[in-house]
C-alpha positions in Angstrom: 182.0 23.5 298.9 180.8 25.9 296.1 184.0 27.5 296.1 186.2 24.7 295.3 183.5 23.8 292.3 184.4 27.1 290.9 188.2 26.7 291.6 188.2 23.7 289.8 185.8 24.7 287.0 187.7 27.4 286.5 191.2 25.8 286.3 189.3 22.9 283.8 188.6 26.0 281.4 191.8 27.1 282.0 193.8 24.0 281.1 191.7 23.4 277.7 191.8 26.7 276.7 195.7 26.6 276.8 196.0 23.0 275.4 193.2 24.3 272.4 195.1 27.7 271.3 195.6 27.9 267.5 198.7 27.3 266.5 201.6 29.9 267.4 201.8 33.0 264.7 205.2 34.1 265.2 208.1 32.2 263.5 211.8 32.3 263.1 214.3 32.6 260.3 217.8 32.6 261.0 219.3 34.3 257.7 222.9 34.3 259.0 222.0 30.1 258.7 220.1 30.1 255.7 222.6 31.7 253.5 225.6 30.0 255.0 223.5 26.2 254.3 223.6 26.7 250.7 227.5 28.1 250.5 228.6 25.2 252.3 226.7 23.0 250.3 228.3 24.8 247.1 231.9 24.5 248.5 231.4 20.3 248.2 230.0 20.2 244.5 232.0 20.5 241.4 230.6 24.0 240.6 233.5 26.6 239.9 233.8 29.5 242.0 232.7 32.1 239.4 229.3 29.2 239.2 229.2 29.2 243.0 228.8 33.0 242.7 226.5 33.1 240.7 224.4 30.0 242.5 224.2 32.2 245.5 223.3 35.3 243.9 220.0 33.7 242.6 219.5 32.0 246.3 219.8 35.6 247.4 217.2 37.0 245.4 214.7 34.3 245.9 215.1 34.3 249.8 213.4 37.2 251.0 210.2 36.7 248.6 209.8 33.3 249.1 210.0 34.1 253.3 207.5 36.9 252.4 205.3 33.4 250.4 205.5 31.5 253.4 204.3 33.7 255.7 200.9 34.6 254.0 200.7 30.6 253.5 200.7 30.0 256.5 199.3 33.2 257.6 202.4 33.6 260.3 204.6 36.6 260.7 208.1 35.7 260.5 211.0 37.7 261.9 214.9 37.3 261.7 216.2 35.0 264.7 218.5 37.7 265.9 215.6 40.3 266.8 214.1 37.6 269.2 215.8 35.3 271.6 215.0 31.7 271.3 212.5 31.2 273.9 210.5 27.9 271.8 209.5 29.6 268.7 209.3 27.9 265.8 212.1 27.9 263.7 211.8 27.6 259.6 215.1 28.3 258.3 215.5 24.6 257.2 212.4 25.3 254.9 212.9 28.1 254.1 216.2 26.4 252.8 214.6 24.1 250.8 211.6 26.1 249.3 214.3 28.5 247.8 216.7 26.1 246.3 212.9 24.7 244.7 212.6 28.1 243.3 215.9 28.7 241.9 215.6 25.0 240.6 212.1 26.0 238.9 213.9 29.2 237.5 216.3 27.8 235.3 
């Protein structure tokens, strides 16, 4: 009978330990996605092309520092979707998205 006390002990431990782990520290970006969500976007407004260039140019720039921001806020490491198959990680490009059109919006 002992040994089924320590089967089951064991396999309690087990099952909190993996429903207690910290949150995951790897995280996707899909930059093919995140510059193409902002071109679209461009395409439908009234900008002119020469604006939409320009628009784009500044999205550019801000991308990679404020993925570089994110990650040591959130203390995650975050790599480009095509280096890693989907296999559940999390996937921030939509923030990503937004937090860089907020920074080109607080550069002007």
């Amino acid at each position: 009978m002992m040994p089924l006390k320590v089967l089951l002990l064991t396999l309690a431990f087990g099952l909190a330990a993996y429903w207690l782990k910290p949150a995951p520290k790897l995280c996707i970006v899909n930059l093919h996605k995140a510059l193409e969500q902002p071109a679209h976007l461009l395409i439908k407004s009234q900008y002119s092309k020469t604006q939409q260039k320009e628009i784009l140019k500044r999205f550019s720039r801000h991308l990679l520092p404020v993925i570089q921001r994110y990650a040591k806020d959130h203390q995650q490491t975050v790599i480009d979707a095509k280096t890693l198959a989907d296999d559940g990680q999390i996937d921030i490009t939509d923030e990503i998205v937004k937090l860089t059109l907020e920074a080109i919006k607080h550069e002007q």
